[in-house]
DRENDRENZA-518872 format. One record per residue: z negated, x negated, y negated of N, C-alpha, C in turn. Coordinates in steps of 0.02 Angstrom, whole numbers, padded with zeros to 5 digits, always signed. Example, Ala and Ser with C-alpha at 12.3 -4.5 7.8 and 13.67 -1.06 7.14 Angstrom:
<pts>
-00390-00660+00284-00390-00615+00225-00390-00660+00165 -00354-00642+00112-00357-00684+00053-00394-00645-00002 
</pts>
This chain:
<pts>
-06347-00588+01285-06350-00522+01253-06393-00524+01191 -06457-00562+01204-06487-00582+01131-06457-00612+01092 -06419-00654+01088-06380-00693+01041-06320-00643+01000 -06288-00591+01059-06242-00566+01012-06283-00502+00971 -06334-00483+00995-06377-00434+00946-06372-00460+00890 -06417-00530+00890-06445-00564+00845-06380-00582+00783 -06333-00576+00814-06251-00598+00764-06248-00531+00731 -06225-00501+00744-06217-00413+00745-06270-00397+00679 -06333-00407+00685-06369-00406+00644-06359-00444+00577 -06358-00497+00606-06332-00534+00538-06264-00530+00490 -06199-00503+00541-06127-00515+00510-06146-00415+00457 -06181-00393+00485-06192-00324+00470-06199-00318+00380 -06237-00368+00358-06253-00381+00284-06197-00407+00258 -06164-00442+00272-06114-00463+00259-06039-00443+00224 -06025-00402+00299-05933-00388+00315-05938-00306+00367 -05900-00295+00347-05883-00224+00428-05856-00265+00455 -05859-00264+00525-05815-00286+00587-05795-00249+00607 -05740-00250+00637-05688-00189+00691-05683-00233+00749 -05682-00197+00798-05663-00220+00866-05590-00230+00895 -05526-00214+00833-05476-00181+00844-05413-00208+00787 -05349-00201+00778-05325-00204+00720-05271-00154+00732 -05292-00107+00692-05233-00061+00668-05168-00060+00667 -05124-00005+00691-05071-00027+00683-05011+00035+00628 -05066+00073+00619-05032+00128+00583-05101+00144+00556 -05080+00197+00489-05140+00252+00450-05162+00289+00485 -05164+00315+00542-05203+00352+00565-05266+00331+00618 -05217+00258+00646-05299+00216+00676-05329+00195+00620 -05302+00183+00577-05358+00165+00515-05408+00216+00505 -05408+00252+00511-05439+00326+00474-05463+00340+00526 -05475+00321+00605-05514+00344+00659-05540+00276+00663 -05574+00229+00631-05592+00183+00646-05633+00174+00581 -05722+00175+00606-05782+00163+00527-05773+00126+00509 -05764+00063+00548-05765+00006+00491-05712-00004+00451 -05657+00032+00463-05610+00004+00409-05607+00059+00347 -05641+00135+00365-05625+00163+00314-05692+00149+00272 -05755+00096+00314-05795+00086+00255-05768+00002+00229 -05722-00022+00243-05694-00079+00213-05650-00048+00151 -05633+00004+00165-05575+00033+00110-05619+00065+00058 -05676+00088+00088-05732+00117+00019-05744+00061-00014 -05767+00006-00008-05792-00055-00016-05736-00083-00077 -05682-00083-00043-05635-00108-00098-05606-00047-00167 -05631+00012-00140-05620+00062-00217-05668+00058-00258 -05740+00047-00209-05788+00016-00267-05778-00031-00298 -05747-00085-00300-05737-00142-00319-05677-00104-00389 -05636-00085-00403-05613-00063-00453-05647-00014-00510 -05687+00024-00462-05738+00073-00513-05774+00012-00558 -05810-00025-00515-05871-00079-00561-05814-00107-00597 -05757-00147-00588-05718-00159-00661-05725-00114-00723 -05685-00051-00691-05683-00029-00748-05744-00021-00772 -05797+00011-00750-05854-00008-00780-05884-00029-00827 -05861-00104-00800-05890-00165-00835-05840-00182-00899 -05781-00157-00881-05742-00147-00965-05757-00111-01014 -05773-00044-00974-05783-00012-01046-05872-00044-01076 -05909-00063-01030-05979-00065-01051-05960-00123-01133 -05901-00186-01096-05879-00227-01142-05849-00191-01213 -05802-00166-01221-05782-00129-01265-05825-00087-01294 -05870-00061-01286-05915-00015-01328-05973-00065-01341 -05979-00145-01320-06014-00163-01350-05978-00225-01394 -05926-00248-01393-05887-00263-01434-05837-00246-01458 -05791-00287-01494-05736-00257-01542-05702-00297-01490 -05647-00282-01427-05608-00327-01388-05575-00253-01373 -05500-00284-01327-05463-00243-01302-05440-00297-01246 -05395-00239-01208-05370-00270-01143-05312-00290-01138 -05288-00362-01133-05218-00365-01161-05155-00410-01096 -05203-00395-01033-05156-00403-00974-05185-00477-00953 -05135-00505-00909-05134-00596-00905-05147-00634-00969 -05196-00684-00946-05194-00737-00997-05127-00777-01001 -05102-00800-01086-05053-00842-01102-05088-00869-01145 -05128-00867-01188-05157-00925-01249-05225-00902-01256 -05244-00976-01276-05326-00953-01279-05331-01029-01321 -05360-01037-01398-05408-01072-01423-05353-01145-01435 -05269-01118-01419-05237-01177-01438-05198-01190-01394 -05235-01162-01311-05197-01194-01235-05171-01123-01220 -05101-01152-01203-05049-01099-01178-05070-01128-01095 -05066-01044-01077-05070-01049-00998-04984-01004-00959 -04986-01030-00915-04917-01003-00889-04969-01015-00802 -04956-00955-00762-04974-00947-00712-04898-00915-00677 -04899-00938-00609-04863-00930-00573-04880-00911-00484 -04838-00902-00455-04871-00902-00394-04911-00959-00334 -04886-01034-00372-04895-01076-00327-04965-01131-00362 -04960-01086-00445-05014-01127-00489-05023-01117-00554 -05062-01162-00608-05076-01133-00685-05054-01191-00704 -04994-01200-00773-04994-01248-00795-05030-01242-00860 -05062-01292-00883-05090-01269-00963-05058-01353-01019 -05036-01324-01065-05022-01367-01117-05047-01344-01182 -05014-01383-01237-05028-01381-01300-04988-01379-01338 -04895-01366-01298-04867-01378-01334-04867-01368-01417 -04875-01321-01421-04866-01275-01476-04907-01302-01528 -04969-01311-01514-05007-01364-01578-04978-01429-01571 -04943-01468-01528-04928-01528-01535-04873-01531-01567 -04836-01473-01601-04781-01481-01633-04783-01447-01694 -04852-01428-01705-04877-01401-01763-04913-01475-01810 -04968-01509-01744-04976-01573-01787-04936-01626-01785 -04874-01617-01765-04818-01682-01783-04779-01654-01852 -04765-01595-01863-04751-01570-01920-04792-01570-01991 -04871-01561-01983-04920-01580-02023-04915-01629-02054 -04922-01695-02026-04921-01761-02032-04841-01785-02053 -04799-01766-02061-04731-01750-02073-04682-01841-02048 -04693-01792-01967-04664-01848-01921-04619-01823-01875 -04582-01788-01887-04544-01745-01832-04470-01807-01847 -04449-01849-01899-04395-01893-01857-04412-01931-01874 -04472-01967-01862-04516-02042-01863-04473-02048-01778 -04441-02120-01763-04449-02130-01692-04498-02140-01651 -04481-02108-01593-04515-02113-01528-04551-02146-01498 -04600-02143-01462-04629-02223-01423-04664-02200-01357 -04634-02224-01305-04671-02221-01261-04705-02227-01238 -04762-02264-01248-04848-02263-01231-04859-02260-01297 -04933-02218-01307-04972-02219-01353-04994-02267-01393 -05032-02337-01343-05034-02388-01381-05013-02452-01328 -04985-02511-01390-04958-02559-01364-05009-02602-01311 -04987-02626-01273-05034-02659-01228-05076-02731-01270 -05029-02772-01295-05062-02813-01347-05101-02803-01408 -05096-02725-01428-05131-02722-01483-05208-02707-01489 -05256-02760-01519-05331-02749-01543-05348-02739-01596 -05371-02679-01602-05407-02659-01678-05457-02679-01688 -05463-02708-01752-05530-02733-01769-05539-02699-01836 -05610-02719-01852-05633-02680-01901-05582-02718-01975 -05561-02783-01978-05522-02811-02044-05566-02794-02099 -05608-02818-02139-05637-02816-02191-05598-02842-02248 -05550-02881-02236-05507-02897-02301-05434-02870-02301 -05416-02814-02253-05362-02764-02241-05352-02727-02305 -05307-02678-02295-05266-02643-02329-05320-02579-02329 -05350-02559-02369-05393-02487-02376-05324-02420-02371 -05349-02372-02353-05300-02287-02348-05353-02258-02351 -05319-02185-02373-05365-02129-02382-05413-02118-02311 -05461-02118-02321-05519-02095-02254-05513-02021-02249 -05493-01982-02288-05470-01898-02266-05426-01894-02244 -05378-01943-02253-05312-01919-02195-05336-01946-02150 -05357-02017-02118-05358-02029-02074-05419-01995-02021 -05462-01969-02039-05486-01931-02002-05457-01861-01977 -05404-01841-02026-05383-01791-02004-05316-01796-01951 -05292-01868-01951-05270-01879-01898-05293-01875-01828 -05344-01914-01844-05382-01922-01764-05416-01863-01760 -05446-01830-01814-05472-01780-01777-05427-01721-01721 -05366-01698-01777-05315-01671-01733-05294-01689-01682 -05293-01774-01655-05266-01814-01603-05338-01787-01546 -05389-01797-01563-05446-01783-01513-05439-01700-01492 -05433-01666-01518-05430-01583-01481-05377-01587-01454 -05308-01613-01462-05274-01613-01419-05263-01660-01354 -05341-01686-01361-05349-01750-01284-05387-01702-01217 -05393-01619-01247-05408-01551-01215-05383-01562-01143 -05309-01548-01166-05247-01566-01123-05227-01628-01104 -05234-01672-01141-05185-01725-01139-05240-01792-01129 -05231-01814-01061-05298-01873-01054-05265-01913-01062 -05188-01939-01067-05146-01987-01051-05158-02041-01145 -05198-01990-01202-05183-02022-01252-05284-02036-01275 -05306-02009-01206-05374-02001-01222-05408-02074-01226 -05408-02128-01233-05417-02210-01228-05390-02210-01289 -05339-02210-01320-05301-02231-01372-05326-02194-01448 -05353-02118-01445-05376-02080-01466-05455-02108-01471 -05497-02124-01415-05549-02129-01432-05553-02212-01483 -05494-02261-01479-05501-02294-01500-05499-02332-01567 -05445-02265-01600-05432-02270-01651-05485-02242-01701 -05511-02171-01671-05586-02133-01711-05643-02191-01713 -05634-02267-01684-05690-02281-01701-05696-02309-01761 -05647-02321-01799-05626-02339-01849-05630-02311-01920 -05680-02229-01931-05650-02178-01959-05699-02194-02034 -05751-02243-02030-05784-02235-02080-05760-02288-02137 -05710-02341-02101-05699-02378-02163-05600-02397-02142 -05565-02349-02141-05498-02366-02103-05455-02404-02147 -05417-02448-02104-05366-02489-02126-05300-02467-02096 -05234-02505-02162-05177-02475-02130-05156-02484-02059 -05191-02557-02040-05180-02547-01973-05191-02510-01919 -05240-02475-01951-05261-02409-01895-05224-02366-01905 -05200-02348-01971-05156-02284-01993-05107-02306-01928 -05066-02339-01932-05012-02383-01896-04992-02357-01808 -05087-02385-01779-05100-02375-01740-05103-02278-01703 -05119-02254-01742-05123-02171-01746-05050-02151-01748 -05032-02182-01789-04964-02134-01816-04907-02165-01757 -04926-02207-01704-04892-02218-01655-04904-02164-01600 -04976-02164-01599-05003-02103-01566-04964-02047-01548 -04966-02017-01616-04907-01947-01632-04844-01957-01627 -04802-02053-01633-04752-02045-01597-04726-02015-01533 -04785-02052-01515-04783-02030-01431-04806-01955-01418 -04848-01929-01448-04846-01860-01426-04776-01825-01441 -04754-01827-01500-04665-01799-01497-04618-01809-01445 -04638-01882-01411-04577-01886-01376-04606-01845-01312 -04692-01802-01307-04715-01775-01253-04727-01716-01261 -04702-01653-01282-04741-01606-01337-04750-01564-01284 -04699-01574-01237-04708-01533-01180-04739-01560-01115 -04769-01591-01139-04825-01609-01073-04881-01591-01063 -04927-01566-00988-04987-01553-00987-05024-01563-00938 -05052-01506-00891-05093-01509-00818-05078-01467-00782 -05061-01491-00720-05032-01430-00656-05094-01425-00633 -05106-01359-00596-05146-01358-00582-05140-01323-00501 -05119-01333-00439-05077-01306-00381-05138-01256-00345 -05113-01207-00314-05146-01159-00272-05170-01208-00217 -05126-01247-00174-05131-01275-00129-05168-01347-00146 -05229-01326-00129-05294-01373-00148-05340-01366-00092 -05389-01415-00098-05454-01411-00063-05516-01431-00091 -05576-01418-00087-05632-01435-00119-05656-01494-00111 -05634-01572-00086-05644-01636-00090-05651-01649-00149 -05713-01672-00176-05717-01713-00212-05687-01809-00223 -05672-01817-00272-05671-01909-00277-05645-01918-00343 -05632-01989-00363-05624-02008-00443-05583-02089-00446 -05555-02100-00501-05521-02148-00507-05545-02167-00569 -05582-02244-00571-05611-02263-00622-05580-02337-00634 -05590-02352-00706-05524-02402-00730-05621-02426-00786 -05596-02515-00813-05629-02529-00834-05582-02561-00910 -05613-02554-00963-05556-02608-00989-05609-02676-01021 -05625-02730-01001-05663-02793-01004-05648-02812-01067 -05714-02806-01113-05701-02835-01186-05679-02803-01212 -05623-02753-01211-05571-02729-01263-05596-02742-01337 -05655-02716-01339-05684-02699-01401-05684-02795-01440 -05636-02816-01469-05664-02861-01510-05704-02872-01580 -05741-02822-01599-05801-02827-01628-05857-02836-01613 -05879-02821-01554-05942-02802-01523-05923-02846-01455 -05882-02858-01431-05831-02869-01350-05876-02838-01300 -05888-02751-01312-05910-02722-01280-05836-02679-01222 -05869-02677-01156-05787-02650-01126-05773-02556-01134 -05723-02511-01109-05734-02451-01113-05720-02433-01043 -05765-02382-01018-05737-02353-00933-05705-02297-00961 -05679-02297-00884-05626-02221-00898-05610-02193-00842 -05623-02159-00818-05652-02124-00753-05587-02028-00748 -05548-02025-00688-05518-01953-00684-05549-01933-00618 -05551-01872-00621-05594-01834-00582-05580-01781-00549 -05549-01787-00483-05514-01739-00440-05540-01675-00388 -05535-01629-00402-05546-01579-00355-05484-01553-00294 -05496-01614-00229-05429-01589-00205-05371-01622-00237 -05302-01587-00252-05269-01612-00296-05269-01604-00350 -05305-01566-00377-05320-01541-00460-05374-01569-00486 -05330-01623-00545-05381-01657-00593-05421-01588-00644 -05490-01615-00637-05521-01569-00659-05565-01595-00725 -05581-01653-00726-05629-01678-00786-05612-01771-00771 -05609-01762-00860-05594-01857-00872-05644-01872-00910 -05649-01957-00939-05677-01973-00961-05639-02045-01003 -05648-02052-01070-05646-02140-01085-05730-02135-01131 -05755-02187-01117-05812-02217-01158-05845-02292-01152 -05865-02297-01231-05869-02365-01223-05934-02388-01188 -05936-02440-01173-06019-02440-01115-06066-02481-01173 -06123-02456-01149-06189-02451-01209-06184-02536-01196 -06182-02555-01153-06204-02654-01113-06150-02691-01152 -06153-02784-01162-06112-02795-01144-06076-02836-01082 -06025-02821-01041-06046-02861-00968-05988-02909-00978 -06032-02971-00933-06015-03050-00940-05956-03066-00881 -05914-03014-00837-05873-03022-00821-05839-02967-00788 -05780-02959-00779-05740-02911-00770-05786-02868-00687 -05821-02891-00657-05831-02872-00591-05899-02806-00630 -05937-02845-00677-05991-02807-00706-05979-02764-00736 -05910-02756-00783-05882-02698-00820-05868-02631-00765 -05820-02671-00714-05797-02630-00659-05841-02581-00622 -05910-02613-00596-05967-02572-00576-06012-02528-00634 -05995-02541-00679-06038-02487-00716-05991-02435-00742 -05925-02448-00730-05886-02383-00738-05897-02330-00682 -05882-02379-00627-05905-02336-00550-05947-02313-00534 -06014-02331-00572-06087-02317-00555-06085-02224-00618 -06049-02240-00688-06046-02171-00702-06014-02124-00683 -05939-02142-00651-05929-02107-00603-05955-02074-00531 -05998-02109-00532-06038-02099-00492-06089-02043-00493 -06106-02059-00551-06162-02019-00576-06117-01946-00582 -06065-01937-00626-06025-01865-00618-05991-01838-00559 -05969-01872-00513-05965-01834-00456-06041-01815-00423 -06095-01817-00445-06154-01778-00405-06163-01732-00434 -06146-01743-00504-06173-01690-00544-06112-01635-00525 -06047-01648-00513-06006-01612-00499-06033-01598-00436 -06050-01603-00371-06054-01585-00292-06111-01539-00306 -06178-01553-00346-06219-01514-00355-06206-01429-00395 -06163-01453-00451-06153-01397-00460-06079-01320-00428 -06044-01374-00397-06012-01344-00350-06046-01293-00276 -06089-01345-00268-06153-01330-00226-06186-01253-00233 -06215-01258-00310-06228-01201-00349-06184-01139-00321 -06105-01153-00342-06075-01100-00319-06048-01073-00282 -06083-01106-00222-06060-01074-00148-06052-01124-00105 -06013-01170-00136-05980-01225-00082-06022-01258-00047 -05970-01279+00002-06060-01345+00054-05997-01398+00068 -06055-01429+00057-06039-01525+00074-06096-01553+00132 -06077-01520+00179-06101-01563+00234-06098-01643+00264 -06028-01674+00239-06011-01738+00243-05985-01758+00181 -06057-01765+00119-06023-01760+00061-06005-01841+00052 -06046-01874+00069-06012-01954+00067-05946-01979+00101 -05925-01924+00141-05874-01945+00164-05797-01910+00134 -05831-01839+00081-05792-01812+00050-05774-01847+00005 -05817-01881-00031-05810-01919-00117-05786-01980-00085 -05735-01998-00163-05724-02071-00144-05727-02098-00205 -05719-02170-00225-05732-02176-00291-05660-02241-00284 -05605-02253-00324-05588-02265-00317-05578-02336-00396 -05565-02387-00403-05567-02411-00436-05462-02449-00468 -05456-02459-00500-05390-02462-00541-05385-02517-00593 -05309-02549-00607-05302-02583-00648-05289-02539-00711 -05282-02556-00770-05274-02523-00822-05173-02498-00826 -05132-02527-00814-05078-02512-00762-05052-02442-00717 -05099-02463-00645-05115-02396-00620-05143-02345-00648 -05213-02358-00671-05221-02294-00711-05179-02264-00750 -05133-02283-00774-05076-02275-00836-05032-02220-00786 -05031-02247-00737-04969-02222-00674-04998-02170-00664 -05051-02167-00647-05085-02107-00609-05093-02048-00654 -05090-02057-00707-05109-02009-00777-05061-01983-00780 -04989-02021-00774-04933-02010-00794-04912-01959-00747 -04941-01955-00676-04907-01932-00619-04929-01868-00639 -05002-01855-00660-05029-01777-00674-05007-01768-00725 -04986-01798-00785-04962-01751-00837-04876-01764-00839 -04864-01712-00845-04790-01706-00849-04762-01653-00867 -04723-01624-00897-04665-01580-00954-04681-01517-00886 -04700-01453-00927-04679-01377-00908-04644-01378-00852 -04642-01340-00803-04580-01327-00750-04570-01392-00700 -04587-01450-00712-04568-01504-00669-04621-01497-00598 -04598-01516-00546-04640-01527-00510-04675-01569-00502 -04708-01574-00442-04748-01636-00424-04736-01679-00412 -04737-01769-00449-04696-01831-00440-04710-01831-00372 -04662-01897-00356-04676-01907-00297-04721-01948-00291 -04743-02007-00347-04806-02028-00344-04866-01998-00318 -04875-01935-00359-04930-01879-00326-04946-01875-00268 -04869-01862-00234-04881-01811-00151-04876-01876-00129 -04865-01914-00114-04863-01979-00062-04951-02002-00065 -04974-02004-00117-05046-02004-00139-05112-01961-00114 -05082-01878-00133-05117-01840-00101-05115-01815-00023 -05068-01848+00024-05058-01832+00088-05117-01866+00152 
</pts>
């Protein structure tokens, strides 16, 4: 009897409880707790509006329904999820750059190709080419699949050669042949954390520093990526591999902590996170599986993955 006081007391701050479930409006209406559950939820529309107009009289905004665009990213929401792309700027900067019937290419960049700095190369304008990559980087918002290839070409931006032009303007091949690709984002999720981290050993032949590249899942919804080059340089592929994992590492806490923050609990959080490691290949696969054209569903790569 102490124990259920002691509940009673506590669920009281909380929630109304009913002893009962209604089966018509009129047990509703002979029953407190539900007609103070129903007060509860008309307050909940008063404080909106509220809180709109307090907005509107202190800024210049209006109310203009569901979100569809915001800052570049078209959103399309549905009942089962949010897809967000870019189409629309990605066919604004293939038109810019005046590449709309340049052919196609299916990966961003060739697997054999290394950029180097070339000191006795072909000089190009350094204002276009930054304004390539720069446009190529806001649209890596959406699009992580060109985010490696993108970061690799900007490193190039202070003294560029045609070969980099080359390299870029393959880039934007490949975004044409993708204009409609982006991020699903499914209702049917769970709050598991884990990550898939890829190393690439050496790439860098100037420095033969390697780059990690780390995706970052909530459930089934990729939520935050990464490519960067690592400050070290490591003396074999096993050393590259762990210091990608170890920053991955480091962002899934910072992710559990601040999830933490907002309500959630991780009681078996080591057993929630996983850290998963990848060839440069798979990662390719796995990128490919989350981004994909408007309206398509979920590969089957995905669901065989996420089950």
């Amino acid at each position: 009897m102490v124990t259920r006081i002691r509940y009673v007391n506590l669920v009281q701050f909380v929630c109304f409880t009913s002893s009962f479930e209604p089966k018509n409006v009129k047990e509703v209406l002979s029953d407190e707790s539900w007609i103070k559950a129903m007060q509860e939820e008309l307050e909940k529309f008063t404080r909106n509006e509220e809180f709109v107009k307090q907005m509107t009289d202190e800024f210049e905004m209006s109310m203009v329904g569901e979100l569809n665009y915001f800052l570049g990213l078209q959103v399309k929401q549905s009942e089962d999820g949010t897809f967000i792309s870019q189409s629309k700027y990605a066919k604004n900067l293939i038109k810019k750059f005046g590449m709309e019937s340049a052919k196609h290419a299916n990966i961003p960049m060739g697997t054999t190709v290394k950029l180097t700095k070339e000191e006795n190369g072909v000089k190009v304008d350094p204002t276009l080419y930054r304004s390539m990559t720069g446009s190529l980087m806001y649209l890596t918002a959406s699009r992580l699949d060109i985010s490696y290839s993108v970061g690799v070409c900007a490193r190039y931006q202070g003294n560029p050669m045609e070969s980099h032009v080359t390299a870029v303007k393959r880039i934007i091949r490949y975004v044409n042949d993708t204009q409609e690709y982006g991020i699903w984002y499914s209702n049917e999720t769970n709050s598991n954390l884990f990550c898939f981290s890829v190393a690439d050993w050496a790439g860098n032949t100037d420095d033969r520093k390697s780059t990690s590249g780390g995706c970052f899942y909530m459930g089934n919804n990729l939520v935050s990526w990464h490519s960067k080059k690592q400050n070290s340089i490591s003396l074999s592929t096993v050393e590259a591999e762990y210091i990608a994992a170890g920053s991955c590492c480091t962002q899934l806490l910072w992710m559990k902590q601040m999830m933490t923050d907002y309500g959630f609990c991780y009681p078996r959080f080591f057993q929630d996170v996983r850290i998963h490691t990848l060839s440069l290949w798979a990662a390719f696969r796995r990128v490919k599986a989350q981004i994909r054209p408007s309206g398509q569903r979920e590969s089957k790569y995905w669901q065989s993955k996420s089950r």
